[in-house]
N, C-alpha and C positions, 0 to 999 in steps of 0.2 A: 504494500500500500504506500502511495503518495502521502507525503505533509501537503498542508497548504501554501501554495506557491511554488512547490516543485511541478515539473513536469516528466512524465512518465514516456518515456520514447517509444516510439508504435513499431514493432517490426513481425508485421503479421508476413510476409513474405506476398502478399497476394495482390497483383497490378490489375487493375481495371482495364476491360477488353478497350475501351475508346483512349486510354495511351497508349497503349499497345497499336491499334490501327492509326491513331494520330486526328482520330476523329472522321476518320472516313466513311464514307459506306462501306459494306459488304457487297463483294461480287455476284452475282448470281450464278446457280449451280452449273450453267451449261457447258463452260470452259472444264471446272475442277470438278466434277462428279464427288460423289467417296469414292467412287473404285477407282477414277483414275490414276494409275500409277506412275508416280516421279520419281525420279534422278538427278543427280546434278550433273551437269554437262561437262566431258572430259576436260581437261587444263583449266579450267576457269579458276580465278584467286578469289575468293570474300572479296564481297565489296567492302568500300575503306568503313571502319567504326559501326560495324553491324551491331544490329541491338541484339539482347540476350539472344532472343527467340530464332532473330535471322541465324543465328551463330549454333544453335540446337537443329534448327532444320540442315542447315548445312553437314553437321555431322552427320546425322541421321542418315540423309541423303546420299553424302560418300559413298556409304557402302553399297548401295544396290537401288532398286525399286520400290517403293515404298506406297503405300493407296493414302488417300488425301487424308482417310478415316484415321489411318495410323499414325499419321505426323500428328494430328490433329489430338488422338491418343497419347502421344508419346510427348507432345508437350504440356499439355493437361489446359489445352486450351479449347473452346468452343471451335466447331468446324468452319464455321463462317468468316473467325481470326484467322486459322490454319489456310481458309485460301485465299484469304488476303493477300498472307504474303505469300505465298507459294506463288500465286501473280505475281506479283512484284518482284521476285526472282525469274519468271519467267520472261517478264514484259524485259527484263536489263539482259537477256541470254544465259542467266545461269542456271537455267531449267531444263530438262529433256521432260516429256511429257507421254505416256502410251492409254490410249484409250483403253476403257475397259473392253475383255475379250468379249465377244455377242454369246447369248445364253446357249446352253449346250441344246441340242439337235435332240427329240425324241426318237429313240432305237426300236425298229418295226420289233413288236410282242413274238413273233416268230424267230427271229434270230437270235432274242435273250433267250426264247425253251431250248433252239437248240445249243447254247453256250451249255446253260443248265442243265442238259441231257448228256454233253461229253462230260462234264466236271460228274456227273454219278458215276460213268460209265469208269472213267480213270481213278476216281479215289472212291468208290464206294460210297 
């Protein structure tokens, strides 16, 4: 507990989505899906004095593919922050971007019996 006339220092760790975006709007989904999966694009440097968040996606990102849902996950941020800037890496080039794959193809009922029929015939 505080005396009177001290003050007690706040350090909840938790930054408001609108400094974070700088007051922007939100993009809308049709660019960054959730599924769409990103990258950071080969040779590219950080931009100069990136803020925490650009500097977490970047990591993230090195490694491989990542879907908008998981950046978004993994920095513990709202989706609609997460493609903020995922744009704004994108709109400056340090983006690769892959659409999500189209939904898988229904297999004719007859081809699954007879999968199911060798898979008895072979292992009992």
């Amino acid at each position: 507990m505080t005396t009177p006339g001290e003050e007690q220092a706040v350090n909840s760790g938790f930054v408001r989505s609108y400094v974070i975006t700088g007051g922007r709007g939100l993009p809308d989904a049709e660019g960054l899906s959730l599924v769409t999966l990103v990258t950071i694009a080969p040779d590219r440097q950080p931009p100069p004095n990136p803020s925490p968040e650009v500097r977490a996606i970047w990591e993230l990102c090195s490694g491989g593919y990542l879907s908008v849902a998981e950046v978004a996950g993994h920095l513990g941020q709202p989706v609609g922050v997460a493609r903020l800037l995922l744009n704004d890496l994108a709109e400056q080039g340090h983006l690769m971007r892959r659409k999500a794959p189209p939904p898988a193809q229904l297999v004719d009922r007859k081809i699954l019996e007879e999968v199911l029929h060798g898979l008895h015939v072979r292992f009992g």
